[in-house]
C-alpha positions in Angstrom: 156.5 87.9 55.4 154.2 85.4 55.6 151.3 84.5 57.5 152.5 81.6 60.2 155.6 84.1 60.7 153.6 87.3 61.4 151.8 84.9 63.7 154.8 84.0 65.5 156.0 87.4 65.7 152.9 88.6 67.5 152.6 85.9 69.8 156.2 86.7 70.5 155.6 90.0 71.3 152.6 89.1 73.4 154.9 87.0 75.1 157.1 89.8 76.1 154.1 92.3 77.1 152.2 89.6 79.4 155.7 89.1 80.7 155.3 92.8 81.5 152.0 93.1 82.8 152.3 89.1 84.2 152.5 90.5 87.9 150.2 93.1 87.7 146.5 93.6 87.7 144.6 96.0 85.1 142.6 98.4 87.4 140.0 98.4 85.0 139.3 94.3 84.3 136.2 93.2 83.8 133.1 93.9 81.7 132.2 97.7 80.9 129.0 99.1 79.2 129.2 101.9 77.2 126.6 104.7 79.2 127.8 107.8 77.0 129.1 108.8 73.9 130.7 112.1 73.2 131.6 112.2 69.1 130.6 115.8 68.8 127.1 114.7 69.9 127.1 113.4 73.5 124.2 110.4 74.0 123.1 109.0 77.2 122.0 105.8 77.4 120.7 106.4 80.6 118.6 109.2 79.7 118.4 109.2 76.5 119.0 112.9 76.2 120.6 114.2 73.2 123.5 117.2 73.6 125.8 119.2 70.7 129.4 119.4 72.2 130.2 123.5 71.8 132.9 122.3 69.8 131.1 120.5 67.4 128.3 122.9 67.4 130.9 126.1 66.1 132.0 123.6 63.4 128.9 123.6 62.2 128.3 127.4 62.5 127.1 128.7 58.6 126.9 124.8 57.3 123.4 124.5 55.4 123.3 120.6 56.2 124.2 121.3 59.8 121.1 119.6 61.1 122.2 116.1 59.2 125.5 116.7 60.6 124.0 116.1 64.2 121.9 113.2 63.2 124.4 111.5 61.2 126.6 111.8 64.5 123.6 111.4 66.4 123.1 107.7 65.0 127.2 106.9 65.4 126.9 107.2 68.9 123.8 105.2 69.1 125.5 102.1 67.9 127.0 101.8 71.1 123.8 101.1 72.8 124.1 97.8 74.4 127.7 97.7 73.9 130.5 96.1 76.4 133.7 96.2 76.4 135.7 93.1 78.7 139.1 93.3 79.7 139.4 89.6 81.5 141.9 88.7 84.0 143.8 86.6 81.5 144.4 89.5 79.4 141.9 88.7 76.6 140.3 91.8 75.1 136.5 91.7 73.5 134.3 93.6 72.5 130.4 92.8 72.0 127.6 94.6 70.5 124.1 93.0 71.6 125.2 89.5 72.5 127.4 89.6 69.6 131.4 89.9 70.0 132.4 92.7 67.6 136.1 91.7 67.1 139.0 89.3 66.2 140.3 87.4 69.5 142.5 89.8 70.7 144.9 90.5 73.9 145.6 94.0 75.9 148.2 95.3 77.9 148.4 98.4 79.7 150.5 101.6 80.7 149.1 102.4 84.3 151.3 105.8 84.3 150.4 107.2 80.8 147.0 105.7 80.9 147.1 104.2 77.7 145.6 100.8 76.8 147.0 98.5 74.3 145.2 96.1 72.2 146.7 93.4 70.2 145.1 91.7 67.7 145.9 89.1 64.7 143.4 89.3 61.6 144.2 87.7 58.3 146.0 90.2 57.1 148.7 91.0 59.8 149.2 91.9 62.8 147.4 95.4 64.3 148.3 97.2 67.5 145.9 99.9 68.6 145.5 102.1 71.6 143.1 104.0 73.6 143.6 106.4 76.9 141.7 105.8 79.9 140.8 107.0 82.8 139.3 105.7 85.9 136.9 108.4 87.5 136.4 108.6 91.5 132.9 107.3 90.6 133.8 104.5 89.4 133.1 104.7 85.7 135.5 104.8 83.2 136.4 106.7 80.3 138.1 105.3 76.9 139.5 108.1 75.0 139.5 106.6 71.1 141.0 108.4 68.4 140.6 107.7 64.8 141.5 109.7 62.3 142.3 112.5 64.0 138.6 112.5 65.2 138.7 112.0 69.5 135.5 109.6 71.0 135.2 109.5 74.7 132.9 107.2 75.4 132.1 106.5 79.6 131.0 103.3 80.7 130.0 101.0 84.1 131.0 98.5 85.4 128.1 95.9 84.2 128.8 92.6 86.5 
């Protein structure tokens, strides 16, 4: 298939998802920093304290290199210092990195009963759907639950504006 048609697909099935989603509101719009990361290490922006997950820690039980292991995950989650995600009203989707957007122009939709998060996107290549779980905590933060590669990243952010 070529490109102009995988084009028109997407926007066809964006179509059909904002048709969806057209009457509602996502709970979460607006523009989120990234506070915490939990990859095995959990970082806080805030504090800037540094904590092994017990998880990650027993996979590292007997490793010789375990101490790289934490820094290596350690620097991961410091790239999401100064990191936003925005969900605007118009169902656009972005995601920016110190002033910088971080991805192709891309739409979301949402699930509110299976708290899932869709994110549609159209590269050069194709088409790529991807998903996220979130939740919205009684303190108003709210937690994206990313999974790549059968490796879970729950990263909690504010609401920045």
């Amino acid at each position: 298939m070529n490109l102009p048609a995988l084009r028109t697909l997407l926007i066809l099935f964006l179509l059909i998802g904002f048709q969806i989603t057209a009457q509602q509101t996502a709970p979460f719009a607006g523009k989120w920093k990234v506070v915490t990361v939990n990859n095995g290490v959990i970082y806080d922006f805030k504090t800037h304290q540094v904590s092994v997950t017990p998880e990650f820690a027993q996979s590292l039980s007997g490793n010789p290199d375990s101490a790289t292991g934490v820094q290596v995950f350690t620097a991961k989650a410091r790239m999401y210092e100064n990191y936003y995600f925005i969900f605007q009203k118009d169902w656009i989707y972005r995601e920016v990195m110190n002033g910088i957007t971080r991805n192709e122009v891309a739409t979301y939709n949402f699930m509110e009963e299976e708290h899932i998060i869709y994110i549609n996107a159209a590269t050069d290549r194709a088409a790529e759907q991807q998903s996220m779980h979130y939740m919205l905590n009684k303190d108003g933060s709210l937690e994206l639950m990313i999974t790549f590669r059968d490796k879970t990243m729950v990263l909690t952010l504010e609401k920045a504006e």
